[in-house]
N, C-alpha and C positions, 0 to 999 in steps of 0.2 A: 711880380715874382716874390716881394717880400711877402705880402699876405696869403701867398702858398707857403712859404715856407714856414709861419707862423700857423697856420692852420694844420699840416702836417705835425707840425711839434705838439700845440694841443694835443689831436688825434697819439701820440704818441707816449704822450702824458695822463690821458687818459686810458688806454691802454694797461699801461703801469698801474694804474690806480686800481684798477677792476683785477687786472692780477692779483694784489696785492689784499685787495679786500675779500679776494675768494679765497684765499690761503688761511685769514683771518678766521671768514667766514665757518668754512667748511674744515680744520684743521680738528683732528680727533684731540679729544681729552684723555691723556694720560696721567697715568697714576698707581703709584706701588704702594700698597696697604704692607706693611708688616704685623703679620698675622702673630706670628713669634718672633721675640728677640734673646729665650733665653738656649742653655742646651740639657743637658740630661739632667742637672739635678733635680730639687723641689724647692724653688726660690721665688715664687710666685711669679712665676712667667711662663707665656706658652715657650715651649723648644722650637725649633728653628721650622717656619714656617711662611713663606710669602705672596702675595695675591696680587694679580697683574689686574685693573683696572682700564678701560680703555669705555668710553665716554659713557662711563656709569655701569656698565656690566663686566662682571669679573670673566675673565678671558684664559688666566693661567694660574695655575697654585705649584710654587717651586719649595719641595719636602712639607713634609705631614704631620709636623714633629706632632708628640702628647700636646694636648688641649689647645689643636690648628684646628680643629672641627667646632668649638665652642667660640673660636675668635672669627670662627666662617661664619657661623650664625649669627654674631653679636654684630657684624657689620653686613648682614643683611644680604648678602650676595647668595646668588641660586648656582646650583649646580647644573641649570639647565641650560647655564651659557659657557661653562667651558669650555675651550677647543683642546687642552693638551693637561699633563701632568708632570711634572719632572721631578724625579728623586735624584737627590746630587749623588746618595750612597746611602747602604741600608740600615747605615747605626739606627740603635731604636729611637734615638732623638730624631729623627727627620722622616720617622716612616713608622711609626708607630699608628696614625690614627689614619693608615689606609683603609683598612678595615673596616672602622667607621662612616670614612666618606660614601663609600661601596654600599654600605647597608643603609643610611641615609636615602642613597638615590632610588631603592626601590620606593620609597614614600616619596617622591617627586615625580614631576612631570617628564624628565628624561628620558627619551628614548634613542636616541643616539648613542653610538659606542664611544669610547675615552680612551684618546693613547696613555700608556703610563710607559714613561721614558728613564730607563736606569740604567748603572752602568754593566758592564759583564763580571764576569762571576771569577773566584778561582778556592782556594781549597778551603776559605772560613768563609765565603759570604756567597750564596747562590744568584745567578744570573735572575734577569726580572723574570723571566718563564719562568723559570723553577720555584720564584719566590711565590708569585702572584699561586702557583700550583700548591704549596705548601698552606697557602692560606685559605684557597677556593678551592683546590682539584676533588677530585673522585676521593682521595685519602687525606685531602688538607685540613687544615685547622676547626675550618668553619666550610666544610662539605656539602652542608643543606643549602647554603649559596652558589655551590658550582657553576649552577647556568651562567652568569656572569661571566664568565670564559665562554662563552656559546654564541654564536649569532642570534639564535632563537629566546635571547635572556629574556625573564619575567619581566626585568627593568632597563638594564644597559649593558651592554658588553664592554670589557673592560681590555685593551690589546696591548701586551707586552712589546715596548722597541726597545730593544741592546745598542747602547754605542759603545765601543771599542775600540780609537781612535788616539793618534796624535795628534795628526792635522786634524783642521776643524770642518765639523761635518753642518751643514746646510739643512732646514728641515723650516718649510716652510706650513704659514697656517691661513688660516683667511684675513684674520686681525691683525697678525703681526709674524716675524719670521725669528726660530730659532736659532744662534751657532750653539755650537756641544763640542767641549773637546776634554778626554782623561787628565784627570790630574792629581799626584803625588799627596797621598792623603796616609802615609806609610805604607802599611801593608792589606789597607782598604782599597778596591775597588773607586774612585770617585770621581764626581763631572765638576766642571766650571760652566755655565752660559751667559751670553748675551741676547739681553730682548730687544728686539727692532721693530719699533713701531711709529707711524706717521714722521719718517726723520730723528725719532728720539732714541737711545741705545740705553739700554740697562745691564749693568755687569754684575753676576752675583756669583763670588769666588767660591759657594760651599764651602768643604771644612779640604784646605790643605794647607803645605807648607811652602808651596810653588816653588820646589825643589827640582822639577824637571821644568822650570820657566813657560810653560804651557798657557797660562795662563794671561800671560800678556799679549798670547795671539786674539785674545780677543778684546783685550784693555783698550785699544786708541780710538781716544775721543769722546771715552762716554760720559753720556751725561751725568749719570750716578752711577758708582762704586758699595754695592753692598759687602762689606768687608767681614769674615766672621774674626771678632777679637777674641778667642779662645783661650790665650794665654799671653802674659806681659812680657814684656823684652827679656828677663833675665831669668825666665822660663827653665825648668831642667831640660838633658840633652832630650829625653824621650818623648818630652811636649816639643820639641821643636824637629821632629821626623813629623808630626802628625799636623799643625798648623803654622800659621803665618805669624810671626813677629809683627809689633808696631813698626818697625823701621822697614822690613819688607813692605808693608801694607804702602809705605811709605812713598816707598821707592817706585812701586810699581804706579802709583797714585800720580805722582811727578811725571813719570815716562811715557805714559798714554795720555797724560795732559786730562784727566781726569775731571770735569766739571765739579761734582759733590761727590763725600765720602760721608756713606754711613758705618757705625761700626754696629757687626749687631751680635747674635750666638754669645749673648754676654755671659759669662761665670764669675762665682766665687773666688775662683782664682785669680780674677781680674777686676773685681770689685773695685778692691780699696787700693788699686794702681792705675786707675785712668786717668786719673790728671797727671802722674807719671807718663803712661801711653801717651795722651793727647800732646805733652810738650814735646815729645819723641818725634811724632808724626809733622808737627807742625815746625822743625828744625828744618824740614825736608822737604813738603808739601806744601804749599800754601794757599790752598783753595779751603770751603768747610767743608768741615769735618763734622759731625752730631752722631748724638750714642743714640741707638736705636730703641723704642719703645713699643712693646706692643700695641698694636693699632694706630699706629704713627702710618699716616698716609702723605708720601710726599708726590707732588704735583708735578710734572716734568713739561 
């Protein structure tokens, strides 16, 4: 009897082992390139731009900001492996170089269409239809490109999805799965997401002031917190309708139990106050914290 039950534990132990080594084995490689860490000015940085990695091919690019097309190509990544797009909101910091990715792809090997995910519209900022129409349509910007809105495109067709949402909306992909849900950017249009991939979450706040608290429906537990530092704690009222404080960032960082915090959408305005921010944050938080650099690729 004893040497059954010692042979069953074995077998039980081994078991474990072989689970354990195929989790190992077989587990994707994740990784978030930040493409841009800066936002509108001209400070030598791209604007707000980021690249989802998932075991060596880039998978997702969340906003477009100026010179995210030149940090796409300096880290080598093809457009013929994206599955999605996400613009958090249409400032020209985050969506400026759609246009260019768009024209790029005809000189690629793409032929699959591209969701581009944004949020909806109201009397200053056009819904993604309407945008993508202003830039590609029959009477857009850049018209001689219209096919691109076509199935029959020269290159790829490019599909506009509207989220419009409080709760959070579910959008799943092959690589990994999106949440989306609006969020309180003043009188912008704007998204928050979560990326869900092999077990691991990525939170990336876009530009708000998480004034309608939306935001922390997708906070718990993630592994990293992409946080934009937009302006410093003692910020005027009008920066603080439009982004998140250090002590917000803070707070929220704490309350989802948060793994790593980047801070990134860095400005002049925040420049020469981040060791100010950083001691802010870290009164409150206490996990790391790191200021985000473009082409800073973190490992998850």
């Amino acid at each position: 009897m004893a040497l059954k039950q010692s042979g069953d534990l074995n077998k039980m132990k081994l078991v474990i082992l072989m689970f354990l080594l195929s989790n190992i084995l077989f587990a994707s490689k994740i990784e978030l390139e930040i493409l841009g860490s800066g936002g509108p000015e001209i400070d030598g940085r791209a604007s707000s731009s980021y690249l989802l990695w998932i075991d060596g091919e880039a998978k997702l690019i969340v906003d477009m900001g100026s010179g995210s097309l030149l940090r796409f190509e300096q880290s080598h990544a093809k457009l013929e492996t994206l599955e999605a797009v996400v613009l958090t909101h249409l400032h020209i910091d985050h969506s400026a170089d759609l246009p260019s990715f768009v024209k790029a792809g005809f000189f690629s090997n793409r032929t699959k269409s591209l969701d581009i995910i944004a949020p909806h519209g109201n009397e200053s900022f056009p819904p993604i239809k309407e945008f993508l129409s202003d830039l590609f349509g029959e009477h857009g910007a850049y018209r001689y490109m219209q096919d691109v809105l076509r199935e029959d495109s020269d290159s790829f067709q490019i599909i506009p999805i509207q989220i419009n949402t409080q709760t959070v909306e579910t959008r799943k992909y092959k690589s990994f799965t999106l949440k989306l849900i609006n969020v309180h950017h003043g009188s912008v249009p704007a998204l928050a997401l979560s990326i869900e991939a092999d077990g691991k979450k990525i939170l990336i706040s876009g530009d708000t002031n998480d004034e309608n608290k939306n935001l922390e429906k997708l906070a718990i537990n993630a592994d990293l917190f992409i946080a934009h530092h937009a302006i410093p704690q003692y910020a005027n009222r009008f920066a603080k309708t439009l982004h998140m404080t250090p002590l917000t960032i803070a707070y929220i960082a704490k309350g989802a139990e948060v793994k790593k915090v980047i801070l990134s959408h860095r400005m002049n305005r925040t420049k020469n106050k981040e060791g100010q921010s950083l001691e802010i944050i870290k009164q409150v938080y206490k996990g790391e914290v790191t200021f985000g650099e473009d082409r800073m690729k973190i490992k998850l």
